[in-house]
C-alpha positions in Angstrom: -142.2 30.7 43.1 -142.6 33.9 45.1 -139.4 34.9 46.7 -141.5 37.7 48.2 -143.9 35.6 50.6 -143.4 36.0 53.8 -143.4 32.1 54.8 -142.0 28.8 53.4 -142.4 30.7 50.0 -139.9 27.6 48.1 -141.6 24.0 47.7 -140.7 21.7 49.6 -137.8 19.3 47.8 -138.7 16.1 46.6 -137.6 13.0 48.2 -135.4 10.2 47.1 -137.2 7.4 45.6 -135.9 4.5 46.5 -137.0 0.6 45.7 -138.8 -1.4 48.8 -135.7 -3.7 48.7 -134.1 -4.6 51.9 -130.2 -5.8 52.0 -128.7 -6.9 55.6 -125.2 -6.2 56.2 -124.9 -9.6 58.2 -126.3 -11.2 55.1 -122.6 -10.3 53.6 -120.4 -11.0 56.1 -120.2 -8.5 58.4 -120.2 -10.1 62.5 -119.3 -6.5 64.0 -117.2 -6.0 67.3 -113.5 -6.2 67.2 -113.5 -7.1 62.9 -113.2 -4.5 60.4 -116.5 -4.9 58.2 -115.9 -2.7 55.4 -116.0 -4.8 53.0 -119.0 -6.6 53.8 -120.8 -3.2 54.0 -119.3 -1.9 50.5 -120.5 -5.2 49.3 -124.3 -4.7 50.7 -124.3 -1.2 49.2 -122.7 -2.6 46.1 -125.1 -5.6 46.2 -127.9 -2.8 46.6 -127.2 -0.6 43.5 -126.7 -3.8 41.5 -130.3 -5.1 42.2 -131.5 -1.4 41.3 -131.5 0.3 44.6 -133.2 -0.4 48.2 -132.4 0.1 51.9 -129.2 -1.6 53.2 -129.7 -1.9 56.7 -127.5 -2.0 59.8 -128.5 -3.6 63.0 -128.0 -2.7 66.3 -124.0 -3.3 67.1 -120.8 -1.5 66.9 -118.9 -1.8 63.4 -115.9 -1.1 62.7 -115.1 0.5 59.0 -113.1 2.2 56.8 -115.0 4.7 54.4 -117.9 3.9 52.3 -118.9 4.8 48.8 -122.8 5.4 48.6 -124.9 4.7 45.7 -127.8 6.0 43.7 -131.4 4.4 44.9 -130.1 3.5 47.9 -131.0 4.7 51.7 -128.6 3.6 54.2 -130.4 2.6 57.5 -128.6 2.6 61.0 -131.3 0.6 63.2 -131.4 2.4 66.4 -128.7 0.8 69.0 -126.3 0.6 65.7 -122.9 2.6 66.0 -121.0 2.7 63.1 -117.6 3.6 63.7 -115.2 5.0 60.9 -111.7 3.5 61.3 -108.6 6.3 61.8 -106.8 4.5 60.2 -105.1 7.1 57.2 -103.9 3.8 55.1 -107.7 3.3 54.4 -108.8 6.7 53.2 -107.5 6.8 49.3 -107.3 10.7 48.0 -110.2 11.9 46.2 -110.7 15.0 44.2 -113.0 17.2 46.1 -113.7 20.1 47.9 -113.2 21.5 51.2 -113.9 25.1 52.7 -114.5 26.7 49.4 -112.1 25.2 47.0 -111.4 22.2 44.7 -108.7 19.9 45.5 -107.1 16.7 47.0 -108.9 15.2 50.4 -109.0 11.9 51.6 -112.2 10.3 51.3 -115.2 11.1 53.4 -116.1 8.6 55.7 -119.5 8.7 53.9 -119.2 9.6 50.4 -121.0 9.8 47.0 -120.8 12.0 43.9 -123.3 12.6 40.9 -125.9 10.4 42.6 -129.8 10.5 42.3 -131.8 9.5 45.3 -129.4 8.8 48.3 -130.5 8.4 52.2 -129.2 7.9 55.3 -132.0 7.4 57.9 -132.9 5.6 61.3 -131.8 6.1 64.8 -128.3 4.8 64.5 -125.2 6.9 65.2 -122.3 7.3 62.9 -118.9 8.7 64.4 -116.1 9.4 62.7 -113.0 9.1 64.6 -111.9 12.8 64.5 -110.0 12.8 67.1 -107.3 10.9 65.6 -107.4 13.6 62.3 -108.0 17.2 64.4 -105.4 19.5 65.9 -106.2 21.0 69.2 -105.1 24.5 69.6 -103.5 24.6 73.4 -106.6 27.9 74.4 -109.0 25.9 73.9 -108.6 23.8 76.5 -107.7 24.1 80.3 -103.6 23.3 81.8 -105.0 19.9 82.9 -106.5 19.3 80.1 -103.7 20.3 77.7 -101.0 17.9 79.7 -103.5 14.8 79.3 -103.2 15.5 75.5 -100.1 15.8 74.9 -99.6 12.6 77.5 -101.4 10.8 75.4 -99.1 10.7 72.2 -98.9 13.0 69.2 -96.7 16.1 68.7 -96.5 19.7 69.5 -95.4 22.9 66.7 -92.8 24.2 68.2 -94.8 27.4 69.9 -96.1 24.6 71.7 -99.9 26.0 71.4 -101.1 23.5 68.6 -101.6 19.9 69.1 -101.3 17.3 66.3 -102.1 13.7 66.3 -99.0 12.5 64.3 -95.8 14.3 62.9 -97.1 13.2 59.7 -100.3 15.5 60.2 -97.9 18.4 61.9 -95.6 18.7 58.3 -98.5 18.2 56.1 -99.2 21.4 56.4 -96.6 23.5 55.4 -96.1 20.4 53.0 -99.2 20.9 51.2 -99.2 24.4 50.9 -95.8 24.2 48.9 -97.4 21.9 47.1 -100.5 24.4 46.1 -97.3 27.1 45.6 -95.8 24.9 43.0 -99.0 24.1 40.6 -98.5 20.7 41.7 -101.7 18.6 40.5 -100.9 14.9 40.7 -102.7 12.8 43.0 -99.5 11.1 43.9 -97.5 14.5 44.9 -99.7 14.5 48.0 -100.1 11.2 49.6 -97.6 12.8 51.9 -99.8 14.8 53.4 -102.8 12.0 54.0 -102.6 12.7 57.6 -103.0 16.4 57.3 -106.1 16.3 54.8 -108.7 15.5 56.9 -112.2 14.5 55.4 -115.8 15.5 56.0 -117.7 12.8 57.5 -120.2 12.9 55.3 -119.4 14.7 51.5 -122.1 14.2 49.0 -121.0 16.3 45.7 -123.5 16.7 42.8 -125.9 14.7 44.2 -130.1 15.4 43.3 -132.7 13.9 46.0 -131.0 14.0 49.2 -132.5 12.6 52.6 -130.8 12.8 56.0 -133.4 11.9 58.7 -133.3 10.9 62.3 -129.4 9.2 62.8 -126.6 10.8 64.8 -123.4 12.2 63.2 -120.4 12.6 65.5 -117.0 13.3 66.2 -115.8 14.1 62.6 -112.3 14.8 61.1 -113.5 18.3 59.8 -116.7 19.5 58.6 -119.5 17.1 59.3 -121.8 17.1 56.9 -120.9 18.4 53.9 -123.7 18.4 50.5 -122.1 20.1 47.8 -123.9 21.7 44.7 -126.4 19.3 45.7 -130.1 19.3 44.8 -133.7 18.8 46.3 -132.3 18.2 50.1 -134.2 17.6 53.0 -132.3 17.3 56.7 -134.6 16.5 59.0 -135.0 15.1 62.8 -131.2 14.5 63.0 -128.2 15.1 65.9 -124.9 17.0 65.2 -122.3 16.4 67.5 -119.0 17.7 67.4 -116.0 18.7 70.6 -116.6 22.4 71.5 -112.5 22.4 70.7 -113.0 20.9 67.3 -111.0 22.3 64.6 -113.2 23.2 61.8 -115.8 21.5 63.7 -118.9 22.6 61.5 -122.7 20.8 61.6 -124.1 21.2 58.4 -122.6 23.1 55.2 -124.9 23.7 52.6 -122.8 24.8 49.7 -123.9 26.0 46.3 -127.3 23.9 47.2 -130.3 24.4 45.1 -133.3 23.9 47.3 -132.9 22.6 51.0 -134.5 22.0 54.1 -133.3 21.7 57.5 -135.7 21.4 59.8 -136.1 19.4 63.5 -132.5 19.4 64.0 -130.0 19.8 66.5 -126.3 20.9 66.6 -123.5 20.9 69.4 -120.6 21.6 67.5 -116.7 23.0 67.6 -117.5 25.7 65.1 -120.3 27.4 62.9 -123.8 25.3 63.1 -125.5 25.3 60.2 -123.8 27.0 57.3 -124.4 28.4 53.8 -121.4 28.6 51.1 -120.9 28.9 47.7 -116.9 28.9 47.0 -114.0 30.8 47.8 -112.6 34.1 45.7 -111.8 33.8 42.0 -112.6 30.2 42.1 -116.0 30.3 43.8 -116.8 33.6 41.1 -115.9 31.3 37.6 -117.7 28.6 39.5 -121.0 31.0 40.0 -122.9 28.3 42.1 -125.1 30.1 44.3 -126.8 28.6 47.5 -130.3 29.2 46.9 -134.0 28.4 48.0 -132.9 27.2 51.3 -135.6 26.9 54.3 -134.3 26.5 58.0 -136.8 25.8 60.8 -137.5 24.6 64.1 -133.8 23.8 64.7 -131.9 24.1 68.1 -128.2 25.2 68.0 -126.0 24.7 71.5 -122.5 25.1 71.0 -121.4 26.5 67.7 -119.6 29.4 66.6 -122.6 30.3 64.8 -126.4 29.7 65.0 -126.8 29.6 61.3 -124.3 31.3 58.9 -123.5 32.6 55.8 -120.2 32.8 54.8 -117.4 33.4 54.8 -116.8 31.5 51.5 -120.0 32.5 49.7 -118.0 33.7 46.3 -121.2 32.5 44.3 -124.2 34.3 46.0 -126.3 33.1 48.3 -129.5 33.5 47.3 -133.6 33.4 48.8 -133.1 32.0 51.9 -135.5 31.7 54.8 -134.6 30.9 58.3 -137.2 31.0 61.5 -138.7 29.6 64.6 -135.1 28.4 66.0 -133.6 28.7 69.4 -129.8 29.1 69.8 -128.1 28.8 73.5 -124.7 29.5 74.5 -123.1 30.1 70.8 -120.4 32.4 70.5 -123.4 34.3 67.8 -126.7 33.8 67.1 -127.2 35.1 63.4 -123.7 35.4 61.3 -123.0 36.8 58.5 -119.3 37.2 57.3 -117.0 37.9 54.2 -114.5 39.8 53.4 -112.6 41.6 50.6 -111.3 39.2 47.8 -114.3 37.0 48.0 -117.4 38.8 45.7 -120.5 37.5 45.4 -123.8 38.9 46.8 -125.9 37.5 49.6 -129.6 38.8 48.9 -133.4 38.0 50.0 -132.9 36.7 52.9 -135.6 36.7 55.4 -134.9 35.5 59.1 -137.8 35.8 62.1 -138.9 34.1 65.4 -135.6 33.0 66.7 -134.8 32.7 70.0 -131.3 33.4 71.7 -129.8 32.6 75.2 -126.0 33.3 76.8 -125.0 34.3 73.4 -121.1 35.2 74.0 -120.1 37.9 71.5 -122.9 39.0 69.3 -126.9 38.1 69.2 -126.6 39.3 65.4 -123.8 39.9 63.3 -123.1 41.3 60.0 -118.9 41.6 59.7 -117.1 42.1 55.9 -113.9 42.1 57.7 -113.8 38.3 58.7 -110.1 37.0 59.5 -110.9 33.5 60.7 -111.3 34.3 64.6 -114.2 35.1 67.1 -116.1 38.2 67.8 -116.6 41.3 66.5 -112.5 41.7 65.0 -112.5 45.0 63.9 -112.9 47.0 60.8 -110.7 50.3 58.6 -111.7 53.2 57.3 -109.7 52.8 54.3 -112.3 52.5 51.1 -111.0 50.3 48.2 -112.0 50.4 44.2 -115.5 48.3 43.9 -114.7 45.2 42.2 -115.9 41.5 41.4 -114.0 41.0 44.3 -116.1 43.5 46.7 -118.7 40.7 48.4 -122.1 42.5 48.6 -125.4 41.9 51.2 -128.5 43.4 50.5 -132.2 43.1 51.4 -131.9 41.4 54.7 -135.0 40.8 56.8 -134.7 40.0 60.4 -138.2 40.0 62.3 -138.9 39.1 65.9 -135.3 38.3 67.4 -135.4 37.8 71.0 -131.8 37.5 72.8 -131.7 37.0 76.5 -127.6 37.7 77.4 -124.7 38.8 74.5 -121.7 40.8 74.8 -123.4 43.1 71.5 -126.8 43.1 70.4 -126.5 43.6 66.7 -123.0 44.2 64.6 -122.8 46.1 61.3 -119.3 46.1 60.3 -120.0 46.8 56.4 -117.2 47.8 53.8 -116.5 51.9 53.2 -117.2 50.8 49.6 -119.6 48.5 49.8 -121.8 49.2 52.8 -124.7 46.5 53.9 -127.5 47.7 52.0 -131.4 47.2 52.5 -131.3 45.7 56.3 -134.4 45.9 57.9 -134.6 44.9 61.7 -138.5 44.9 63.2 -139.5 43.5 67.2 -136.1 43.2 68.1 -135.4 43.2 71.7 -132.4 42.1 73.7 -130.9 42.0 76.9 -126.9 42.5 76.0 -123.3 44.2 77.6 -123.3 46.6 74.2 -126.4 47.4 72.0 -126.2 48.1 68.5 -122.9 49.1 67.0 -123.4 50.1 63.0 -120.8 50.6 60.3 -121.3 51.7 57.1 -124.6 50.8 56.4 -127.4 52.2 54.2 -131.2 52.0 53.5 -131.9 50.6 57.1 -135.0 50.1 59.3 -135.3 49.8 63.0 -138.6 48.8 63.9 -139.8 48.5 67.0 -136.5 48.2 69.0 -136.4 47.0 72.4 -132.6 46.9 74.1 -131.7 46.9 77.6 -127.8 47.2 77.6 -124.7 47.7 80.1 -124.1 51.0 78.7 -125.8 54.2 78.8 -125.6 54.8 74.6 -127.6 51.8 73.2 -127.1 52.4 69.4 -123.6 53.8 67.8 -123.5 54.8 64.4 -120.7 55.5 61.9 -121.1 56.1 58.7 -124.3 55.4 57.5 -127.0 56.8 56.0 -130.5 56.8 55.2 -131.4 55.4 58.8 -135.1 55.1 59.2 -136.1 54.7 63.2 -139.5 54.2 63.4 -141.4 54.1 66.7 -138.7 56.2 67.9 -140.4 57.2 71.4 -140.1 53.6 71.8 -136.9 52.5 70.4 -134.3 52.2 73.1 -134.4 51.5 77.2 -131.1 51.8 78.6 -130.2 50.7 81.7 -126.8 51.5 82.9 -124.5 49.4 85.4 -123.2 52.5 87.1 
């Protein structure tokens, strides 16, 4: 393997293998419409993994269920015209240990879930939906007066700054609830059933799973993240829909966390918050874990709404390692490339090679690079102040973005690196972008602007601070400013 090829330079993962069996889920009960039918699905799959694996199939219809454990050798087909719809109903969702946004912990199972399997698919043209909007806050900006009334009109409760909605009173106290609980060392299953409301699941969580396929269905509307593989192996995404409320809390597509080669490719995402993602645990957890993310290929995927095009971070405590991105168009996300930590998290983000993406109406930055990440939008802001380098200094190095094109951001490129710990080793070649701001860089060193190509708002197209060992080359060439005034 030659991390230093320009393209595809990881194999391609291998595919599940899966028997030719086929299982129907009317064959076991299941009638659809207005009857719950989770049992006669858990009873195919079970059925399934008994005979030594196949495809359990469901037919065009709307089903009704609670969550489902998946199984080894088995591919899960949703027959196009099939919508499989996840139950919100919390009494079904038992607690599982399992992880969500960068640490271990108690979550109510995934809609979809499976852990330490080999070969597992879920294919075909069917949607699955998850319900979320019985399990998500709303926070009161992210939606319009009218909008906001109809909400709260139809049921649930309000914190008492009256800016965040919650579905239940249950879901409102299980927050401070389970923090206390986290506070106290508290570690029994039991301690939290409390808070069952409040610990929304991915709709889809595969954990230590080898030989993953995801091709062609529709996954919607979930509690939290959406799809969610976690130190996962050999996974291929492929051909499939993302779907998610622009308002959704912690409405991610796809995280790919501590994954050992991956490919996304064909894809589309419309989500409430970053699009396609790349993690590897959070602070002093995410560091003893040292699971990097690693030999991931993105391609030929289209981003809408997201808070993020594709992103690493914030929790990427393990590394994130040889990763190649290219040939994908983003339009209207808040940024196109992202790339965020902050202090307390370690880890280094390295080889990473990103080129041929296209960017339209991108709202704050076309590219961002920002060490200062505090859980909101847009460029936040950065200190002067340089801290001790530690394990808990988050480093990014050898970066490689090549033929960006971004018509429309508030900021061309962002560097906001660490006084300490500036981004190191960035080169940026045939980048050219229509934007309010151009290129604002912060602490940053080794970097290489190649054939640069900014129209801007303002009459100073690059601002630097702090860095050093800038190489401009074409310089003649670099920079066309047109100003408004």
């Amino acid at each position: 393997m030659n991390s230093q090829q320009d393209s595809n330079p990881y194999p391609v993962p291998e595919l599940p293998r899966i028997p030719e069996r086929t299982f129907r889920i009317t064959d076991y009960g299941s009638a659809g419409g207005e009857l719950l039918c989770t049992a006669a699905i858990q009873d195919t799959l079970d059925a399934c993994a008994a005979a030594g694996g196949g495809k359990v199939i469901i037919p065009p219809g709307i089903w009704r269920t609670g969550p489902l454990t998946l199984h080894s050798r088995t591919n899960l087909y949703a027959e196009r015209g099939a919508l499989v719809c996840f139950e919100p109903d919390f009494t079904l969702y038992p607690l599982l240990f399992s992880h969500y946004e960068g640490n271990a912990g108690w979550r109510c199972q995934a809609p979809l879930d499976g852990e330490n399997l080999s070969d597992v698919a879920i294919t075909g043209e069917g949607i699955f939906d998850g319900s979320g909007e019985a399990w998500r806050p709303v926070k009161r900006f992210k939606m319009t007066e009218l909008q906001w009334q109809s909400l709260i009109a139809s049921g649930g409760v309000v914190d008492e700054q009256n800016q965040m909605w919650w579905p239940s009173g249950e879901a409102l106290k299980g927050e401070a609830y389970y923090r206390r609980l986290l506070e106290e060392g508290q570690t029994a299953m039991e301690a939290y059933l409390p808070a069952r409301a409040y610990l929304r699941p991915a709709l889809l969580s595969l954990r230590n799973c080898k030989r993953v396929l995801l091709e062609g269905a529709t996954f919607q509307n979930s509690p939290a993240w959406c799809l969610h593989p976690m130190g996962c192996e050999q996974v291929t995404v492929r051909h499939i829909q993302v779907r998610n409320p622009w308002y959704s809390q912690n409405g991610d597509g796809l995280d790919l966390e501590s994954c050992t080669h991956a490919l996304v490719e064909h894809c589309r995402f419309d989500v409430g918050d970053d699009a396609i993602c790349l993690k590897s645990g959070k602070d002093e957890e995410g560091r003893r874990a040292g699971m990097p993310c690693r030999y991931i290929t993105i391609r030929h995927c289209t981003v809408y709404h997201g808070h993020g095009g594709v992103v690493i971070g914030s929790e990427m405590s393990g590394g994130v390692h040889a990763v190649r991105v290219s040939d994908c168009l983003f339009i209207g996300t808040d940024i196109g490339l992202r790339f965020k930590s902050a202090r307390g998290r370690g880890g280094v983000v390295e080889d990473i090679r990103m080129e041929n993406i296209r960017m339209t109406g991108i709202i704050h930055e076309a590219v961002s690079f920002h060490m200062f990440y505090a859980g909101v939008e847009g460029s936040e802001g950065y200190d002067e102040q340089s801290f001790p380098v530690t394990e808990e200094t988050p480093q990014f190095r050898n970066i490689t973005l090549r033929n960006i094109t971004c018509h429309g951001a508030a900021t061309a490129l962002l560097v906001n690196g660490l006084p300490e710990m500036p981004l190191a080793g960035l080169t940026v070649e045939n980048f050219s972008a229509i934007s309010k701001q151009g290129m604002v860089l912060r602490y940053a060193s080794n970097l290489k602007l190649d054939g640069i190509r900014l129209r801007t708002e303002e009459a100073e197209p690059v601002k630097m601070h702090k860095c050093s060992r800038v190489e401009l080359i074409r310089s003649g060439e670099l920079m066309i400013a047109e100003s408004s005034g």
